[in-house]
Steps between C-alpha positions, in 0.01 A plus 500: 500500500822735563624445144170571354472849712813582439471473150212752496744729714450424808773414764498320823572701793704309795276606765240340671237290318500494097507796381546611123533876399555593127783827541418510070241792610294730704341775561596821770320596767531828692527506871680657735778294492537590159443296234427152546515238218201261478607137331244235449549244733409145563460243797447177497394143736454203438291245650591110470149307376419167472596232176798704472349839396608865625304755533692862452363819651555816306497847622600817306557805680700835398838535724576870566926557538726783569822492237748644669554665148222706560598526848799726409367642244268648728700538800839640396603708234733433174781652673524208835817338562504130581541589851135673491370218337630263787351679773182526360531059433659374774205552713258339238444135468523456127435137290595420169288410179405274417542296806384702773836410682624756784786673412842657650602799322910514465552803241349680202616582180325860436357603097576185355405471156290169453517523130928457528559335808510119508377270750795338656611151361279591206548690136180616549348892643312525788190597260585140280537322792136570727327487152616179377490333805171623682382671242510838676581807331663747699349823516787743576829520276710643761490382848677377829624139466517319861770266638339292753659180598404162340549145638816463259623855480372824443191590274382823367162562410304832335357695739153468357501163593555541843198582711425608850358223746120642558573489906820682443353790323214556680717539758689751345221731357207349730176333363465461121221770425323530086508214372177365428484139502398275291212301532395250272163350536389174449430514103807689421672268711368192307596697162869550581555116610307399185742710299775387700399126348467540173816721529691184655317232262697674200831420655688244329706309752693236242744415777174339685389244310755237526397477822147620551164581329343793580180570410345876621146522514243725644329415771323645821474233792190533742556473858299170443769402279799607741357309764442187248894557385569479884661861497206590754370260771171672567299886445286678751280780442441683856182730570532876599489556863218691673666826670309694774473864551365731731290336809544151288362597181576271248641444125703390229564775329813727681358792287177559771792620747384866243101373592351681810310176564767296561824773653851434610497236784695734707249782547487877371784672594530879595878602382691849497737639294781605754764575208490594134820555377508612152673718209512887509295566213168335633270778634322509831159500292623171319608340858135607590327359208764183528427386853084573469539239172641295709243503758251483269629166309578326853108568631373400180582101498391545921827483573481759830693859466811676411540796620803784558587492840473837656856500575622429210848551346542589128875417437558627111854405320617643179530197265880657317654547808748216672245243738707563771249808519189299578701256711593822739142602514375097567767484814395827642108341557363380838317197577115485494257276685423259259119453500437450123736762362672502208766681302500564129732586244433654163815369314690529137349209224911454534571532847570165620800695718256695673280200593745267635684824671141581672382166560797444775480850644118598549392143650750537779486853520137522537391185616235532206414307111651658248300439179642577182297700228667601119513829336329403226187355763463806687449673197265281327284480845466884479390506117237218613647269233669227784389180396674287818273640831372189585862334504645858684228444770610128577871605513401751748306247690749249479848717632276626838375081554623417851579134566211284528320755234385369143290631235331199437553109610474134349129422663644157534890362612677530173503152297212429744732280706397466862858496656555878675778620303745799480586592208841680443681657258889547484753724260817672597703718340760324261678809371492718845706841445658425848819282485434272815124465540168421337168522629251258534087544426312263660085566487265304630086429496255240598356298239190749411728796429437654819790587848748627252836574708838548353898511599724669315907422635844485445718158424825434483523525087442228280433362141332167595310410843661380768439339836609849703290678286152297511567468864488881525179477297358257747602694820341816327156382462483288752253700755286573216500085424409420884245795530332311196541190566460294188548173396669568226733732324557537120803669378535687148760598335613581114798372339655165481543322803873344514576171690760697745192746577261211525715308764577852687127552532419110619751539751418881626117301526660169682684704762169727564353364824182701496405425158490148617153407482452777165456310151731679313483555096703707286459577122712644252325736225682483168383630173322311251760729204513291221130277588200689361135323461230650334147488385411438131150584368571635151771709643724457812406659885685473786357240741282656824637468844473178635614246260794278679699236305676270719868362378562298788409484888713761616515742199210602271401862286232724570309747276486837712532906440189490273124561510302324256173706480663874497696607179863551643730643264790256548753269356486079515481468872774284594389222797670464781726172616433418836747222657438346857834494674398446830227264656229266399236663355295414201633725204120571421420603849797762433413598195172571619602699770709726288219536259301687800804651632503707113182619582655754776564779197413805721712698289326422154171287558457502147730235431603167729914514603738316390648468920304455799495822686689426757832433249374830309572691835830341556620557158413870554660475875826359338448728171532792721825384738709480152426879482631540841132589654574424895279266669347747752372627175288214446258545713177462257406319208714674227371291196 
């Protein structure tokens, strides 16, 4: 299958999983890192069958990379000595095309002409070289040439066909921002695989068929058929749960959290505006107008009140100058009581330094929410043209929840087991600014959604999991766990679980005395990527929520992140792969119990998530320690 891709340009990349990306072409988009070049891409599985059969998943995708070509060209000018160009690198993790390979930058050859210079041990020019052997024609005549070091002696390498690791750039120039991404629905999904095909079935492979036939064919299996092939052992579809509202009120639909009949299970809330911090140039009549649209929108789903609190502070910052300016004014504030107050801050469409510089000042400063509004919002709420109130409201709601608060609640124990079961969700930051520690999210419910608590903490750092740190996670949540008192706890967490973690957790578990008589279950949450299924009826749907496919007893997929009755502008929904690591549960039982768990989308009810809530929350906890908020900042729900 490598051959064939690579004969239609594209090239295996050494990195995890199979994945093919043809470097012949692609398309810039602008962000503010730049320019990014978008490749077509290509993943694939494969799944053993019966009768000696495979079954191959396919998955097409665009790849967005940062040459370090246009790196420089952006970053220096034409007059940077090599010494420039190192200082800028060294800090960078760069890879190598078409590989994907990490890199160690020796030296650089600056303005080499790639229309002279050969490639050493070769009569041929850089710009005969990449395009008869990958087929890559090299945009730029003159360019740096890299020396990096090889297994067998140096190499060098264009710069264009160097990149920037993702991680290592967004570190450098903070979260990607303007690129639009790319989703492909079902049918155009189903086109570009069927293209794929035919594109592959016109490949001659000669040096084959000595040894093999091959015979290409179209062909769609049903889940029927998968299970028949023995690819699948069995397929579930699992009912919506019933969620309850205010005083018990009951549903399926998330949407009547907006339908005064039903209301937020927590109760009306009366909140007050204790700080608006915003740019010079809005007026005091527009703050006016502003905060009674506000009030207005909130009362109008019977949500309670916001009001401006008769003390309160209007903190404006002028959006050229340096932030240090607003961080002065932020540290000079006093602490209010906090009895449903909130901050808010009117920020720049671009001013992701602003909100990660106020989000760890004000909390701790104040002792209040901060919520977030952009620019661009404030403006559109005063012209009366702001489509997103109803989702504004929530996220209001939501940031002043105290634990044990929801705004609405699985009527029945998720997966309608009958064991009483905390639910928790885990993440910690893997790429922590701070040299010698990480923190640690753990958040916790009961098995309807309700008694949310969460602990945010440091840990010694670490890549993996290891005994010392689940044994902090343990002692951390431990008083919530007895104060419960459940007879079971499930763990989630995303990402591959490795054998060294696995053991380190079993043992942290083993030498835990007082979860002696606790069942104890943990499950790893790993993405479906290259395993899509769909729904044909004269053209192709995603699936609904709900629709498990079990591979085995301890690992099957699950069809989430989709409503099937509302008309959701999104891509092919991509299901999720849930693997039991820990314990001996049925794999339906879990996957039903994560089905009900996706129903907990108080931030967009419109739609069913992709994680349980509490793993959302944790992700956010963790998302936030990587951009150095402090954990006295975390105080509310922040999602």
């Amino acid at each position: 299958m490598g051959e064939w891709l690579r004969k239609l340009g594209y090239m295996r990349s050494r990195g995890a999983g199979r994945t093919f990306i043809n470097y012949q072409n692609f398309e810039i988009s602008n962000t503010n890192a730049g320019k990014l070049r978008e490749y077509d891409a290509i993943n694939l599985d494969f799944m053993e069958l019966k009768d000696n059969r495979v079954f191959v998943w396919i998955e097409t995708y665009t790849s967005p990379m940062k040459s370090v070509l246009d790196f420089l060209n952006e970053k220096l000018k034409d007059k940077a000595d090599k010494r420039d160009l190192l200082n800028v690198l060294n800090p960078l993790k760069l890879r190598i095309a078409p590989s994907g390979v990490e890199i160690q930058l020796k030296d650089i050859l600056l303005n080499r002409d790639l229309t002279e210079k050969n490639v050493p041990g070769t009569r041929q020019t850089f710009k005969e070289y990449w395009k008869k052997k990958y087929g890559i024609e090299l945009s730029q005549k003159i360019q740096p040439i890299f020396i990096i070091k090889g297994w067998d002696g140096d190499l060098q390498y264009p710069a264009e066909m160097v990149f920037i690791d993702r991680y290592s750039l967004e570190k450098y120039i903070s979260k990607i921002r303007g690129r639009k991404p790319r989703y492909e629905d079902p049918a155009k999904r189903a086109e570009k695989i069927e293209n794929l095909f035919y594109r592959l079935k016109k490949i001659g492979d000669n040096y084959l068929k000595e040894y093999i036939t091959i015979d290409l064919q179209k062909y769609c299996p049903t889940a029927e058929e998968l299970l028949e092939f023995g690819g699948l052992q069995d397929a579930i579809h699992i009912s919506p749960p019933l969620l309850e509202f205010y005083r018990g009120a009951v549903s399926l639909d998330p949407l009547d959290v907006f339908n005064p009949s039903y209301g937020i299970a927590c109760g009306k809330k009366n909140l007050f505006i204790t700080h608006l911090i915003l740019p010079y140039e809005i007026t005091e009549q527009e703050i006016n107008r502003f905060t009674d649209a506000l009030q207005k929108m909130f009362s109008s789903y019977r949500f309670g009140k916001i009001e401006r609190d008769k003390d309160i502070k209007i903190i404006k910052y002028n959006i050229s100058a340096d932030i240090q300016d607003i961080e002065s004014r932020i540290r000079g504030l006093d602490k209010t009581k906090n009895d449903g107050n909130i901050g808010i801050a009117v920020l720049p469409d671009d001013g992701e330094s602003y909100y990660y510089s106020l989000k760890k000042l004000f909390p701790s400063r104040t002792g209040n929410p901060l919520i977030d509004i952009k620019l661009s919002t404030l403006q559109q709420i005063l012209s009366g043209s702001f489509p997103g109130s109803k989702y504004l409201s929530l996220k209001f709601l939501i940031k002043t929840l105290e634990e044990d608060e929801a705004i609405w609640t699985l009527a029945n124990a998720a997966g309608l087991l009958k064991e009483k079961t905390l639910f928790i969700g885990i993440s910690f930051s893997r790429y922590p600014r701070e040299r010698r520690v990480s923190k640690c999210a753990a958040v916790l419910h009961d098995s309807h959604g309700n008694k949310i608590s969460w602990k945010v903490f440091s840990t010694p750092q670490e890549r993996t999991i290891t005994k010392q740190w689940f044994d902090a996670l343990l002692f951390r949540i431990r008083d919530i766990v007895e104060k419960e008192n459940p007879t079971r706890l499930l763990f989630y967490r995303t990402g591959t679980m490795h054998s060294i973690e696995l053991d380190a957790i079993k043992n942290s578990i083993k030498s835990c005395s007082w979860l002696a008589q606790i069942k104890i279950s943990f499950v790893s949450i790993l993405d479906g990527k290259t395993c899509r299924f769909y729904l044909y009826d004269e053209e192709y749907k995603n699936i609904p929520p709900g629709y498990g496919f079990i591979m085995n007893n301890r690992e099957a997929f699950l069809s989430t992140s989709n409503y099937d009755e509302r008309d959701l502008k999104q891509g092919t929904v991509i299901p999720v792969r849930l693997k039991l690591e820990i314990g001996d549960d049925n794999i339906i039982d879990i996957l039903k119990e994560y089905h009900d768990l996706t129903y907990l989308n108080w931030l967009a009810p419109e739609t069913t998530a992709k994680h349980p809530l509490v793993v959302r929350i944790a992700e956010r906890f963790a998302e936030l320690t990587r951009e150095g908020i402090p954990t006295e900042s975390m105080f509310y729900l922040d999602l």
